[in-house]
C-alpha positions as a Markdown table, in Angstrom:
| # | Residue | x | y | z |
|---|---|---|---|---|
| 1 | Unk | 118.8 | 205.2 | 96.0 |
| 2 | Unk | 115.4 | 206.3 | 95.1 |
| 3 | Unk | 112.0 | 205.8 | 96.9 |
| 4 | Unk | 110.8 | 203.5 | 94.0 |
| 5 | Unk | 113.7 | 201.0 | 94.1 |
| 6 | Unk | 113.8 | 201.3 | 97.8 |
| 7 | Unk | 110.2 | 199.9 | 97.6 |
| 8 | Unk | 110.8 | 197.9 | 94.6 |
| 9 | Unk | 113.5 | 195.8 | 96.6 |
| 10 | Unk | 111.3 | 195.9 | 99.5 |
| 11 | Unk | 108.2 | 194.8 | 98.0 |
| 12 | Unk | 110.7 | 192.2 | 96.1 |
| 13 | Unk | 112.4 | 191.1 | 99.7 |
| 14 | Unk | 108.4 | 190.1 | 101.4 |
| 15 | Unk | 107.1 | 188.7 | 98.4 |
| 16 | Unk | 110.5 | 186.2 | 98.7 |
| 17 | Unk | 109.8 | 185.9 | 102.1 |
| 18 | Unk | 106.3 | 185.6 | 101.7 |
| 19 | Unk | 107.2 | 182.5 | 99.1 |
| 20 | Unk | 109.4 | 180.9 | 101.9 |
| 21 | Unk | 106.9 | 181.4 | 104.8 |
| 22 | Unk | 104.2 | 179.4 | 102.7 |
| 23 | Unk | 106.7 | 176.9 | 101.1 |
| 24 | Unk | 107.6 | 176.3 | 104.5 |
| 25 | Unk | 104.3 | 175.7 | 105.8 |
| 26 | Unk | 103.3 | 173.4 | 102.7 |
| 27 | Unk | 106.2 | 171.4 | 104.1 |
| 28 | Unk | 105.9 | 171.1 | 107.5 |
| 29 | Unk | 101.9 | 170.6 | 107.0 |
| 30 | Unk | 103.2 | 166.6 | 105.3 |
| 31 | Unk | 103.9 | 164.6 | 107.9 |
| 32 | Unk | 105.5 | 160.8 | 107.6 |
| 33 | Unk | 102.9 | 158.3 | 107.6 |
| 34 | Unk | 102.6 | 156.1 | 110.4 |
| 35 | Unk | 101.3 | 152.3 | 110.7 |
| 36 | Unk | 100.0 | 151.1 | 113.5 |
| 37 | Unk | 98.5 | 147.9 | 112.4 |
| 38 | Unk | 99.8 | 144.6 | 111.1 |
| 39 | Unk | 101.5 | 144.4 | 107.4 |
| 40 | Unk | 98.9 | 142.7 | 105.0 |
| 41 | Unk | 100.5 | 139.9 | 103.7 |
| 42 | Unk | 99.0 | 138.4 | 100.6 |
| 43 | Unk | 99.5 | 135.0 | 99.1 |
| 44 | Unk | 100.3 | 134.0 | 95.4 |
| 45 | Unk | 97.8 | 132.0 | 94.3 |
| 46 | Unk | 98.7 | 128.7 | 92.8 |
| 47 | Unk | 97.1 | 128.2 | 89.4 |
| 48 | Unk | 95.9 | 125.4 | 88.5 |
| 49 | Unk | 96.5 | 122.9 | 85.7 |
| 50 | Unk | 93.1 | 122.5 | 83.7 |
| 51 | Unk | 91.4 | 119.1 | 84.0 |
| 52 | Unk | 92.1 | 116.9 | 80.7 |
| 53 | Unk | 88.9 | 115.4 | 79.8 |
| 54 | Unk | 89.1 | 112.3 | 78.7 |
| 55 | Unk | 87.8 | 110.8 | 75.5 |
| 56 | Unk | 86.1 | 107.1 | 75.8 |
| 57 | Unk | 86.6 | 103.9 | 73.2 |
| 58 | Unk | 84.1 | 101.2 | 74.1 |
| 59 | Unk | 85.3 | 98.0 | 72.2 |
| 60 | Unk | 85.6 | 94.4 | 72.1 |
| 61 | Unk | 89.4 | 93.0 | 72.8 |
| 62 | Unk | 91.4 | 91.6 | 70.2 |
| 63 | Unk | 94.4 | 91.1 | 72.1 |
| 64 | Unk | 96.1 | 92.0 | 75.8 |
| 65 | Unk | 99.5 | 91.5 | 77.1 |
| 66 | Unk | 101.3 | 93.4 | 79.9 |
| 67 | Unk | 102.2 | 96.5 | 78.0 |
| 68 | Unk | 99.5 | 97.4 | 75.3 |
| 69 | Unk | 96.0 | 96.6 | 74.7 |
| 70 | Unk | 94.2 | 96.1 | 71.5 |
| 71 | Unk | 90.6 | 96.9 | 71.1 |
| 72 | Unk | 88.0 | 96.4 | 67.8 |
| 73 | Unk | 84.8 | 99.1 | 67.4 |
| 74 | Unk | 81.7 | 96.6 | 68.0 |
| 75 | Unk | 80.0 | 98.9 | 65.2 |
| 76 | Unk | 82.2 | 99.6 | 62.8 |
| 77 | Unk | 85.3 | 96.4 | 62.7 |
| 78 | Unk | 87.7 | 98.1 | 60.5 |
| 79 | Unk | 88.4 | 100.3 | 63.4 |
| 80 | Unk | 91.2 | 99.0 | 65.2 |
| 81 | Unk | 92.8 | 101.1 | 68.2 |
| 82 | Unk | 95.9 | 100.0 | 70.3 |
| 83 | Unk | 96.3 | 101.4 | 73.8 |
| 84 | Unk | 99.7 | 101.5 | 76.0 |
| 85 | Unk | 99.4 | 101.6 | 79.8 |
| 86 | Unk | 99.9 | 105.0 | 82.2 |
| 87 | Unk | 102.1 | 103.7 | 85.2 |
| 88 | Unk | 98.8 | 104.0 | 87.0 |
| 89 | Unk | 96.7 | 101.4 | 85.2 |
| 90 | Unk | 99.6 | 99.5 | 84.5 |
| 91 | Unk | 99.6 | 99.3 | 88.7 |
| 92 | Unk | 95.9 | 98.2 | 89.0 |
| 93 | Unk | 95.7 | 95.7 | 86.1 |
| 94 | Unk | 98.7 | 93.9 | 87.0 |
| 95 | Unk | 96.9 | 91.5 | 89.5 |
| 96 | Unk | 94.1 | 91.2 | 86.5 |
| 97 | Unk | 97.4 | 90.4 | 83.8 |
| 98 | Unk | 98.5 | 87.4 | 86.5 |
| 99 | Unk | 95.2 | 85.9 | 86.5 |
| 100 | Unk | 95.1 | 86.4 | 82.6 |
| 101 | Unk | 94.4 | 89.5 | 82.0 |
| 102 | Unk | 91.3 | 90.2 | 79.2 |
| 103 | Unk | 90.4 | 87.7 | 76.5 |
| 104 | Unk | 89.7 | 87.9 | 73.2 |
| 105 | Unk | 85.7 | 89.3 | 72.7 |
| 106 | Unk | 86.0 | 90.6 | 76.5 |
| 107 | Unk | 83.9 | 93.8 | 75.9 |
| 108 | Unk | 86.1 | 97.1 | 77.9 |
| 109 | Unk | 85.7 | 100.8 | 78.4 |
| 110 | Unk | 89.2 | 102.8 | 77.8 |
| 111 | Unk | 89.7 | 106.0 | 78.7 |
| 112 | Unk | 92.4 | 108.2 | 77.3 |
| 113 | Unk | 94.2 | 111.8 | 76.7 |
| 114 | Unk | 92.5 | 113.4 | 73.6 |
| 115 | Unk | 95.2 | 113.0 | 70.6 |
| 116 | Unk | 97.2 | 110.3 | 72.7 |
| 117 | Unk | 97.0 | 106.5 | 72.6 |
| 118 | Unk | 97.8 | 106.2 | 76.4 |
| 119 | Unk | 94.9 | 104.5 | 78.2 |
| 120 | Unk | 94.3 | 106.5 | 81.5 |
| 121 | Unk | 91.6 | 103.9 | 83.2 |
| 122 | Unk | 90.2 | 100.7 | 81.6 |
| 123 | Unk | 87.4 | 99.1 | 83.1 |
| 124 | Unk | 85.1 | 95.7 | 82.1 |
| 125 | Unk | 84.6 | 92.3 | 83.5 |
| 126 | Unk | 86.8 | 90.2 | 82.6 |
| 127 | Unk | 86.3 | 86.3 | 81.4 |
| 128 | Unk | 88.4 | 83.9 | 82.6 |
| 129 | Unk | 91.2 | 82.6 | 81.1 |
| 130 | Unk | 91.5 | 79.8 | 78.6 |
């Protein structure tokens, strides 16, 4: 063999080594990670549903019975509107529908679901029965 691939290899053999010393340190110089504090836990939040507003139809009654309510514009009386009961109001005017529930001209406040014709709260004084 001659001098030049004598030093060829041997320049070849410490640059290999050379790659191997320094890969080696790159390695070693990573080390795991290590917690010492408590996991952070985070909740879901819970979305919530957006709040329906309510339209309002302030009328005069034309007629009441224990499922559906009818009720006349005071300004205009071609409108007509005819409202059924939620469970809920249908709970809180039964004691009102035993003593007679509203009368005919009995002037009430109805609120209700935009595009619906369920009545979500009525409220009014009611006269008393005939």
């Amino acid at each position: 063999m001659s001098k030049m691939s004598r030093r060829t290899g041997l320049l070849f053999f410490f640059a290999v080594l050379l790659g191997a010393v320094a890969s080696g340190l790159a390695v070693s110089s990573a080390s795991a990670q290590v917690t010492t504090s408590k996991t952070v836990t985070v909740k879901a939040k819970t979305v919530k549903p957006p709040k329906v507003k309510l339209d309002i139809f302030k009328g005069e009654v034309i007629r009441m019975d224990t499922v559906s309510i009818m009720v006349r514009d005071p300004k205009n009386s071609y409108i007509v509107r005819t409202f059924t009961f939620s469970p809920d109001v249908a709970k809180k005017l039964q004691p009102l529908i035993d003593k007679g529930g509203y009368q005919s001209g009995d002037r009430v406040t109805i609120r209700y679901a935009p595009g619906s014709t369920v009545a979500q709260s009525i409220t009014g004084k009611a006269s008393k029965a005939f």
